[in-house]
N, C-alpha and C positions, 0 to 999 in steps of 0.2 A: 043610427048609421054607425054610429062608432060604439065601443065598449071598453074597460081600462081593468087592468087585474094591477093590485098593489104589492108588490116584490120588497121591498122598507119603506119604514115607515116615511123615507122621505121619494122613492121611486116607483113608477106607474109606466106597465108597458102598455100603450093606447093601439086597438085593435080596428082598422076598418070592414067593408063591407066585404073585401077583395081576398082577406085577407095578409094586406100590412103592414107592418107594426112601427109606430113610432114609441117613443121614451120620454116621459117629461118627470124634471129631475127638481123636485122643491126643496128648497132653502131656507133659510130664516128672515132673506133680506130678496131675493131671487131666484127667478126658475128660471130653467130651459127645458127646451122642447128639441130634440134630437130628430127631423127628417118630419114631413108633412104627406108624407102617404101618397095617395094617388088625387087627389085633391078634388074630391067628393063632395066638398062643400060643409060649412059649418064645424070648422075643424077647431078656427081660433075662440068660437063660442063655446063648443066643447070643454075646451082648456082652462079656459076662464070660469069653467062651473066647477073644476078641483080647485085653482087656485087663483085670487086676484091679485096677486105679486107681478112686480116685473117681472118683461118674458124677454128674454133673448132665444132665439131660434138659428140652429147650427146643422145644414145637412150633411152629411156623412159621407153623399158624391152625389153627381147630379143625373142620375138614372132617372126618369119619368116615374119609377112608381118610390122616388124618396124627394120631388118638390114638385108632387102636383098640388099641393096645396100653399104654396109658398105662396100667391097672391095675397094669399087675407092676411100679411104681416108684413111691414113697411121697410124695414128689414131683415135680411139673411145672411151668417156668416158662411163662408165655405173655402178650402183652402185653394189656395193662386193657382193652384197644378191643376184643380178640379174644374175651376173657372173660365179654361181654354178649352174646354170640352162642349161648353154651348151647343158649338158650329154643329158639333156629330150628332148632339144629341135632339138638334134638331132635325136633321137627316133621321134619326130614326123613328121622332114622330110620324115624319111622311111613307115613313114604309109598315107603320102600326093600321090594321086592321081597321076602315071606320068604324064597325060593331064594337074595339075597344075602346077606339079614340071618344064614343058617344057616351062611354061608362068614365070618361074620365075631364068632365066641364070646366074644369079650371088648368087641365093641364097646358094649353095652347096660352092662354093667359099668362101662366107663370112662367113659360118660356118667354113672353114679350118683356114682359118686366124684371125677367133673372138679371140682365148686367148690368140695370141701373139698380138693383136696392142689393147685390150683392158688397158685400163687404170680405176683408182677407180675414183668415184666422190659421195662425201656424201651430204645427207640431209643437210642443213642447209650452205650449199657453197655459195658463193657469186662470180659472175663474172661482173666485170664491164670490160662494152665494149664500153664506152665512151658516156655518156649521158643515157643510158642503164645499169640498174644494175638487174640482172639475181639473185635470190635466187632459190636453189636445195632445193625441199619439197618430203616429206616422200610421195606417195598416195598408199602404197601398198594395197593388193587385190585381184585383178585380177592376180595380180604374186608378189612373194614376195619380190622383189625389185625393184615395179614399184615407179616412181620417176614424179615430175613436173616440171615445170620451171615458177615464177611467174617473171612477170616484174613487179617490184617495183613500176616505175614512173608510168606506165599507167593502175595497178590494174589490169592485165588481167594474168589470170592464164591457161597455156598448162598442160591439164590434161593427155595428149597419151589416153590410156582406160580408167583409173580408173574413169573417170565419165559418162561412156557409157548410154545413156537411156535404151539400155538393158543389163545389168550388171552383165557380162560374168565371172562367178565363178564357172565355172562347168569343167574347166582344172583339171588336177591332181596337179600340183602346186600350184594354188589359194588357197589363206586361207581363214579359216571358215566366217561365215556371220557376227558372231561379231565383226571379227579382219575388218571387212569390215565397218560395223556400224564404230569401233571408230576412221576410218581412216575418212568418210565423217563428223563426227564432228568434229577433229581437223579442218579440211580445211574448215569449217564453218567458223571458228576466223581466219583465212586466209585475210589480207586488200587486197579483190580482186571484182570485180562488175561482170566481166564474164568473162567465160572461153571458150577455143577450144580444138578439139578432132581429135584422129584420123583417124575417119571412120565416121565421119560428117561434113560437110561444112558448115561456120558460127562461127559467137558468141553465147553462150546461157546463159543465166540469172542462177547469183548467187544459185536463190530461187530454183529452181532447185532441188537443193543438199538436200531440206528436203525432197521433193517428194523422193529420192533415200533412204533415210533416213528409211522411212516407207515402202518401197521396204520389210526392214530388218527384217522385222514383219512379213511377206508371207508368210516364207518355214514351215510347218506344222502345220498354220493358218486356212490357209484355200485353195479351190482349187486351184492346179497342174495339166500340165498336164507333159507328157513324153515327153523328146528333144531330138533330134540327132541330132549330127553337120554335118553337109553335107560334110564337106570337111575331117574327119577324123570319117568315124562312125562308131568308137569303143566308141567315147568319146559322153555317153551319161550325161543324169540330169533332172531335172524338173523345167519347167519354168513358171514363177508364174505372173500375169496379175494387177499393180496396174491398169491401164490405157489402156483404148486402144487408144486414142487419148488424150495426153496433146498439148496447143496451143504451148505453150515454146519450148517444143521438136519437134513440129510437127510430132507427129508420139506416138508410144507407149512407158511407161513406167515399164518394166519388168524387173527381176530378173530371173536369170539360176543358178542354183545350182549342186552337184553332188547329188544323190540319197541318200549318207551315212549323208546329211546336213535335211535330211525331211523324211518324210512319205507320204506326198501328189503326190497322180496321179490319173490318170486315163486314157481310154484308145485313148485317141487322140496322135496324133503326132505329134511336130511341128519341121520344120530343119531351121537353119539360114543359 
């Protein structure tokens, strides 16, 4: 069900059936596990077959396909801003597909028990886990208490969403496009070389983040078209094309917005 590719020698991005991707980050005294996926089942056994250290588990925001697996772990830390978000994101269970909600058995579960085994964790936290020192970064955006985790020693930054090449702001949560701009230039002055995501396999270069940057220039720029999300299509927006092929990303660089953030469309469709 799951599979894990080794990135250093103390980092593993852990892959599911869905494709994905959580992080679990070993130490000399402690791990973490960075988001629980869609909660498939068999995730905290998984973990425990790389390593039997302590595990602290930390999601990154609480979108259903990053704590469907949060049941098998007695704790969860997640940041305060993220943690008001419950309410919606149980609204968007109920409007999730049953043919998805049946591919995902723990995710109903982990929503019963998200506000009793949650715990805070701020920006600017520091976890040493022994040769490993974890700093907790702002990356909100995509949701408003989306969070990172930089490793220090080895400069590589776990962004969850907030660095998606296509750069999913078109939630009802998600804040405006500026509040998004000046989250990807703090993390510019960020000492990191590359980062990992979690619905992408790989490292991807820094440089990156300016392309994302002029993303922020798009929405009522120039052409849009209209987007529906396939997996919840109430929720729609417009999504805007820097790129249709960057080598870095392999693939394209876009921007999704909600409607009330542009004026730009037209009449194509496109669904993620």
């Amino acid at each position: 069900m799951y599979h894990s590719t080794r990135f250093a020698e103390n980092l593993y991005q852990i892959e599911d059936s869905d494709n994905n991707c959580a992080s679990l980050i070993v130490g000399k005294r402690r791990a973490v596990l960075f988001d629980t996926m869609l909660g498939e089942g068999g995730l905290k056994d998984y973990v425990e077959s790389i390593t039997d250290l302590p595990l602290t588990v930390i999601n990154s925001h609480c979108h259903l396909d990053h704590i469907g697996g949060n049941c098998e772990f007695e704790t969860v830390y997640i940041n305060r801003r993220e943690s008001e978000l419950v309410e919606s994101i149980e609204k968007q269970l109920a409007l999730t597909p049953d043919s998805k909600v049946s591919s995902m058995p723990n995710c109903l579960k982990s929503l019963r028990c998200l506000k009793e085994q949650l715990k805070d964790i701020e920006p600017g936290e520091e976890l040493d886990l022994g040769g490993t020192t974890l700093q907790v970064v702002d990356l909100c955006g995509h949701t408003p208490g989306s969070i990172g985790l930089l490793l220090k020693e080895q400069r590589i930054l776990l962004a969850g969403d907030a660095f998606s090449h296509q750069a999913c702001l078109f939630f009802p949560e998600s804040l405006p496009v500026e509040e998004y701009r000046r989250t990807l230039e703090r993390a510019e002055k960020l000492p990191f070389d590359g980062y990992m995501l979690s619905h992408f396999k790989g490292m991807y270069p820094k440089r990156l983040l300016d392309r994302f940057i002029t993303c922020c220039d798009l929405p009522g720029n120039t052409r849009g078209y209209p987007f529906t999300y396939s997996l919840i299509p109430s929720y729609t927006g417009v999504i805007y094309f820097l790129e249709y092929h960057n080598p870095d990303a392999d693939g394209a660089v876009c921007i999704i917005v909600r409607e009330d953030e542009t004026s730009g469309s037209n009449n194509n469709n496109h669904q993620k």
